[in-house]
C-alpha positions in Angstrom: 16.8 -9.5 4.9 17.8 -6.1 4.0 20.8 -4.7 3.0 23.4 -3.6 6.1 24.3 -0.3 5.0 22.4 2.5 7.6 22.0 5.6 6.8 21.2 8.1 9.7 18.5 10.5 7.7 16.1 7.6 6.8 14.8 7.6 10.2 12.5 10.9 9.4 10.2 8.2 7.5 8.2 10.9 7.6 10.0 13.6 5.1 6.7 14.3 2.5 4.9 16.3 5.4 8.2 18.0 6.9 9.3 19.5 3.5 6.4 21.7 3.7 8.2 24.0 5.0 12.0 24.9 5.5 12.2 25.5 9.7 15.2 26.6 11.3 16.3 24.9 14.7 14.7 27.6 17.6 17.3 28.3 20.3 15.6 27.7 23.4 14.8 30.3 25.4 14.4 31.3 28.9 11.7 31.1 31.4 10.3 29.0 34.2 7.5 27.5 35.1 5.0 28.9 38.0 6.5 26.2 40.6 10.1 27.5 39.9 10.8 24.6 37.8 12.9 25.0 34.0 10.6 24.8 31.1 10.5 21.2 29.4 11.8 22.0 25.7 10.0 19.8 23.3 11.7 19.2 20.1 8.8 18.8 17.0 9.2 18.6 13.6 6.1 19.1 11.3 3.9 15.9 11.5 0.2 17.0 12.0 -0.3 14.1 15.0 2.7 15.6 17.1 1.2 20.0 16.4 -2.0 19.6 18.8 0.2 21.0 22.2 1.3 23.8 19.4 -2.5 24.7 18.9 -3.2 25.2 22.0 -0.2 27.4 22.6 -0.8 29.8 20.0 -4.1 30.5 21.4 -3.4 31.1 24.9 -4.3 27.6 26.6 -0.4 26.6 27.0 1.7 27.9 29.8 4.6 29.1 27.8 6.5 29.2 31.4 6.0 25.4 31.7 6.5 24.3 28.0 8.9 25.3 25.1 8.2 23.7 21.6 11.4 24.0 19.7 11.0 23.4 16.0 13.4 21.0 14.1 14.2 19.7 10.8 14.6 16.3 11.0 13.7 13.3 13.7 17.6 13.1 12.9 18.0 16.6 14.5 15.3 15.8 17.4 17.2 12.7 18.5 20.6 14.5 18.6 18.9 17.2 20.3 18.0 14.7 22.9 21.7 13.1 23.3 22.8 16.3 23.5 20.5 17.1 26.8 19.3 20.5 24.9 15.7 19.0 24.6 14.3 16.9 27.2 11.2 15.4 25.1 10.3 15.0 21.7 7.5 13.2 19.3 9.1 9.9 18.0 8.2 6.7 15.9 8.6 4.0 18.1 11.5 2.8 15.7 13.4 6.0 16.1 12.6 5.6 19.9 14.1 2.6 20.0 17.1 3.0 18.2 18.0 5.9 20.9 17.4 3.1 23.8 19.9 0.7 21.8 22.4 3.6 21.8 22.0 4.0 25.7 19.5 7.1 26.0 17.1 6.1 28.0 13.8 7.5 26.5 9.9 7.0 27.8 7.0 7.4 26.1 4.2 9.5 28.1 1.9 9.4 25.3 0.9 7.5 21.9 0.0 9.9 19.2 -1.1 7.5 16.3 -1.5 4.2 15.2 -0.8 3.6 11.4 -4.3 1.7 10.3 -3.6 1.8 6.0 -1.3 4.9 5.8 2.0 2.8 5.2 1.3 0.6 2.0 2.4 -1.9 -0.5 1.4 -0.8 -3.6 1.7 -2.8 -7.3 2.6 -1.9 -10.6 1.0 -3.2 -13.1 2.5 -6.7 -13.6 2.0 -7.3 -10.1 -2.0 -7.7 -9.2 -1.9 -9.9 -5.9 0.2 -10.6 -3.2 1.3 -14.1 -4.2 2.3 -12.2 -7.3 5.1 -10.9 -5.7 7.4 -13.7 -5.8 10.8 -13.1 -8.0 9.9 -9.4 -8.0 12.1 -6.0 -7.2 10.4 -4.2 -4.0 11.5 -0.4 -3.4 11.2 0.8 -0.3 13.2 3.4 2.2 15.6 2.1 4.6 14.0 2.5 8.2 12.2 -0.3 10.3 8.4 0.9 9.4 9.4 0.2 5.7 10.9 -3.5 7.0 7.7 -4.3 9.4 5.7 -3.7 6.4 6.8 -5.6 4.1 7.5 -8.4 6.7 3.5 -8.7 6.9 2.8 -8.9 3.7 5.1 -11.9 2.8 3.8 -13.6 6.0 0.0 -12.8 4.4 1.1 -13.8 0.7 3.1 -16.9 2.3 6.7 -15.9 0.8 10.4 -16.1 2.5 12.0 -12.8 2.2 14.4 -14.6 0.1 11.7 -15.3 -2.9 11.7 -11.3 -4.0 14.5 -8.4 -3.8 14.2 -5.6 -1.6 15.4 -2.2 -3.4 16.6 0.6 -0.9 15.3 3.2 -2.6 14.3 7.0 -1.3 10.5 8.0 -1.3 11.3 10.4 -4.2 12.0 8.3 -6.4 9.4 5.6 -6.1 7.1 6.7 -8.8 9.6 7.2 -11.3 11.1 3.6 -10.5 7.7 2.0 -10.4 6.4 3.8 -13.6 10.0 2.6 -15.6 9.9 -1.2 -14.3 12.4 -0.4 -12.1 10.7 -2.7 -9.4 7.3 -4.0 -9.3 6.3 -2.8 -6.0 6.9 0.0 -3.6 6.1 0.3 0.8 4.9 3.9 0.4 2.8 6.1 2.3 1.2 9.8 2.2 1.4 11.9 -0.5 3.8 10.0 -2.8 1.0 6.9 -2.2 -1.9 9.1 -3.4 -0.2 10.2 -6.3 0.7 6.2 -7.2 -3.1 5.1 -6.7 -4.1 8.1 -8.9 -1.7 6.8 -11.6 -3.3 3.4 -11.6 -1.2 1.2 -8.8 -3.3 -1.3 -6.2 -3.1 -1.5 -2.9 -1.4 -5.4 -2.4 -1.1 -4.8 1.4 -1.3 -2.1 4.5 -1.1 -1.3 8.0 -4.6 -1.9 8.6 -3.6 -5.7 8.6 -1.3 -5.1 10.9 -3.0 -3.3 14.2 -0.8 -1.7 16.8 2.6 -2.3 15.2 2.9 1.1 13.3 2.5 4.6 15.6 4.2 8.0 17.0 5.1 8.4 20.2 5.7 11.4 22.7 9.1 10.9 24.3 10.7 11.7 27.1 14.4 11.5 28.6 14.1 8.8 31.2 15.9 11.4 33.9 14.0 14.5 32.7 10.7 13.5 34.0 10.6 14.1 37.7 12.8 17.8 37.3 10.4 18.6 34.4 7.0 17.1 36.0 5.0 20.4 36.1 5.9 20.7 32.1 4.9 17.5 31.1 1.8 17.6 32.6 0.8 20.9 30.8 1.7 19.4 27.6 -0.3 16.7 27.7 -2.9 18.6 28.6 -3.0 20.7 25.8 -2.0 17.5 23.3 -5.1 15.8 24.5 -7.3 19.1 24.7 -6.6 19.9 21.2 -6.7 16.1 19.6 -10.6 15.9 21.3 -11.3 19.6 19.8 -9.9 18.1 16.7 -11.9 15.0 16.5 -14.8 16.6 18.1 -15.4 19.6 15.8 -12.4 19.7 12.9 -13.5 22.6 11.1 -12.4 24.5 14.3 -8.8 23.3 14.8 -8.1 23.3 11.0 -7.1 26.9 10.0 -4.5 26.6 13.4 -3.2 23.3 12.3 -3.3 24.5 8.4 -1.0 27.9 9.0 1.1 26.1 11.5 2.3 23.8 8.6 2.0 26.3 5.9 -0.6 24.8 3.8 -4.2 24.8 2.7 -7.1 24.5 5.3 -8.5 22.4 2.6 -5.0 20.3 2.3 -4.8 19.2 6.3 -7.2 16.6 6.5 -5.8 14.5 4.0 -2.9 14.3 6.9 -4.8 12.2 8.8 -5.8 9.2 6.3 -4.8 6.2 7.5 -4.1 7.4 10.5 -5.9 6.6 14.0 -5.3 9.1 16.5 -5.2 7.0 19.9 -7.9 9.2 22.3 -7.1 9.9 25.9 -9.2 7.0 27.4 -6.7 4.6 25.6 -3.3 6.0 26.7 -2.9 3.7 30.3 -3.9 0.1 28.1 -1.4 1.7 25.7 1.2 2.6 27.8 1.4 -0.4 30.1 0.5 -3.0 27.8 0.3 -2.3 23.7 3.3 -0.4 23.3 5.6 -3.5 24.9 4.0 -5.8 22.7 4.5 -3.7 19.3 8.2 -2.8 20.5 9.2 -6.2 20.9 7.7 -7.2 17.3 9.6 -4.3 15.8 12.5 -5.3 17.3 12.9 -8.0 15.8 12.5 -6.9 12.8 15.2 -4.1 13.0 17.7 -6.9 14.5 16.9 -8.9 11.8 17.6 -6.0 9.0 20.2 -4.7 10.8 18.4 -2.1 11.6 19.3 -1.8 15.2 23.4 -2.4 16.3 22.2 -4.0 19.4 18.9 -5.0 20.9 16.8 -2.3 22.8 16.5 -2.5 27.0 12.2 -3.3 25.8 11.7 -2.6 30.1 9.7 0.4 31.3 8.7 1.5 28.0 5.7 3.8 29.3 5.2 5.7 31.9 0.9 7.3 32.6 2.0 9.0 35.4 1.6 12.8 33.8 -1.3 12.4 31.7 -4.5 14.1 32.4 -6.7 12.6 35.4 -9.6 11.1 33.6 -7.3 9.1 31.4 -8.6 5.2 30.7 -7.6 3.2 33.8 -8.1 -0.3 32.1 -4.5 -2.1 31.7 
């Protein structure tokens, strides 16, 4: 089990891609949609899966009227954003999703982004080549319940209690330093500071690929916003789903726009997407109505049991299909 102590900011498990860039918090603005309605204000931060509705905005294809994306810093700032009512949606991890629920927000997700499939991973150092190695040993890895699920899995696959090795709460940043001292033995990683630890020699012990479904970003949406801001949602998803299929029909043409909307290299972006599988449009209604309950409840418990979570979830109504684009998947 891991330690009780909870701090707010390790939600944003997600910090390596959103420090590419320092964003200020956009005021939103006026406007209204073409059926009279207010504009459904969509908090983002910079993770690549959650930019494709951003895409299409900049070139035209996103009613402006209908949609606001407002940039924040933090999945910390997008969830107060959301208590606060000055957002109505926003892209989440399904932890961070339900952690709101717990705390009585009532969010929905409209849409599954991503499923983690070997970008969160247990690497080891170099006295550690094996899973079953790992018992007696010092694990570093950041407080949040992806970090917890993962390493969960792979003591079920190496057949160790959690009481047979020592969880270290220790931020991302430091993981290579810790690892490359003997700090610990291991680290739950992902992204950037993973690639730099496999360049530097450490193995892959375990990842999310052994663990489908349990891992992925979601597109939320306050449970009382939806029907006020029905117009909006529908034109985001649109474009989220028009932009993904551009993306995974013909990259080369959706790079530059993703690249200069996160500051970086065309050549950098598609290394954003490793380990990643982007769930396509004909999946969203198996996800929505079926998948999603069945990875909630397994995360869960795992944030109950590290005390991740103050109080369970309400795990009812989790999904709702009912804006998504009409030639969604209909098999549930």
């Amino acid at each position: 089990m891991l330690p009780p102590a909870r701090d707010a900011v390790t939600l944003d498990r997600r910090r390596w891609l959103r420090a590419c860039a320092a964003l200020a918090v956009v005021a939103p603005l006026a406007g209204c949609a073409r059926d009279g309605a207010p504009p459904l204000r969509v908090a983002g931060v910079d993770w690549a899966p959650y930019l494709f509705a951003e895409v299409e905005r900049v070139a035209g294809r996103l009613d402006a009227g209908a949609v606001r994306l407002v940039e924040m810093p933090s999945s910390t700032d997008c969830l107060t954003a959301l208590h606060a009512g000055t957002v109505e949606a926003a892209g989440l991890t399904l932890d961070e999703m339900l952690d709101a629920r717990s705390r009585g927000l009532d969010l929905v997700a409209v849409a599954v982004c991503d499923e983690s499939q070997g970008a969160d991973m247990l690497l080891g150092g170099p006295r550690v080549a094996s899973l079953a190695a790992l018992r007696g040993r010092r694990i570093g890895l950041e407080r949040g319940a992806v970090g917890a699920l993962l390493l969960q899995g792979a003591l079920q696959a190496a057949g160790l209690r959690p009481d047979e090795i020592t969880p270290v709460d220790m931020p991302m940043q430091h993981h290579r330093a810790a690892l490359a001292g003997g700090e610990v033995d291991a680290v739950v990683t992902y992204g950037a500071a993973a690639r730099a630890l496999l360049a530097q020699g450490a193995r892959v012990l375990f990842d999310s690929a052994r663990m489908p479904g349990a891992i992925v970003d979601v597109l939320a949406v306050r449970a009382d916003a939806r029907e006020p801001h029905a117009s909006g949602l529908r034109a985001w998803l649109a474009a989220h789903f028009a932009a993904q299929h551009a993306w995974q029909r013909d990259a080369a043409a959706v790079r530059p726009a993703l690249a200069a909307r996160l500051g970086i290299a065309d050549a950098e972006v598609d290394a954003l997407f490793t380990g990643l599988t982007l769930v396509p449009l004909a999946a969203q209604r198996e996800w929505l109505r079926v998948r999603l309950a069945r990875a909630a409840a397994d995360l869960q418990a795992v944030m109950l049991d590290g005390r991740l979570l103050e109080r369970p979830a309400p795990l009812n109504a989790l999904g709702d299909d009912a804006y998504l684009p009409p030639d969604a998947g209909a098999s549930a």
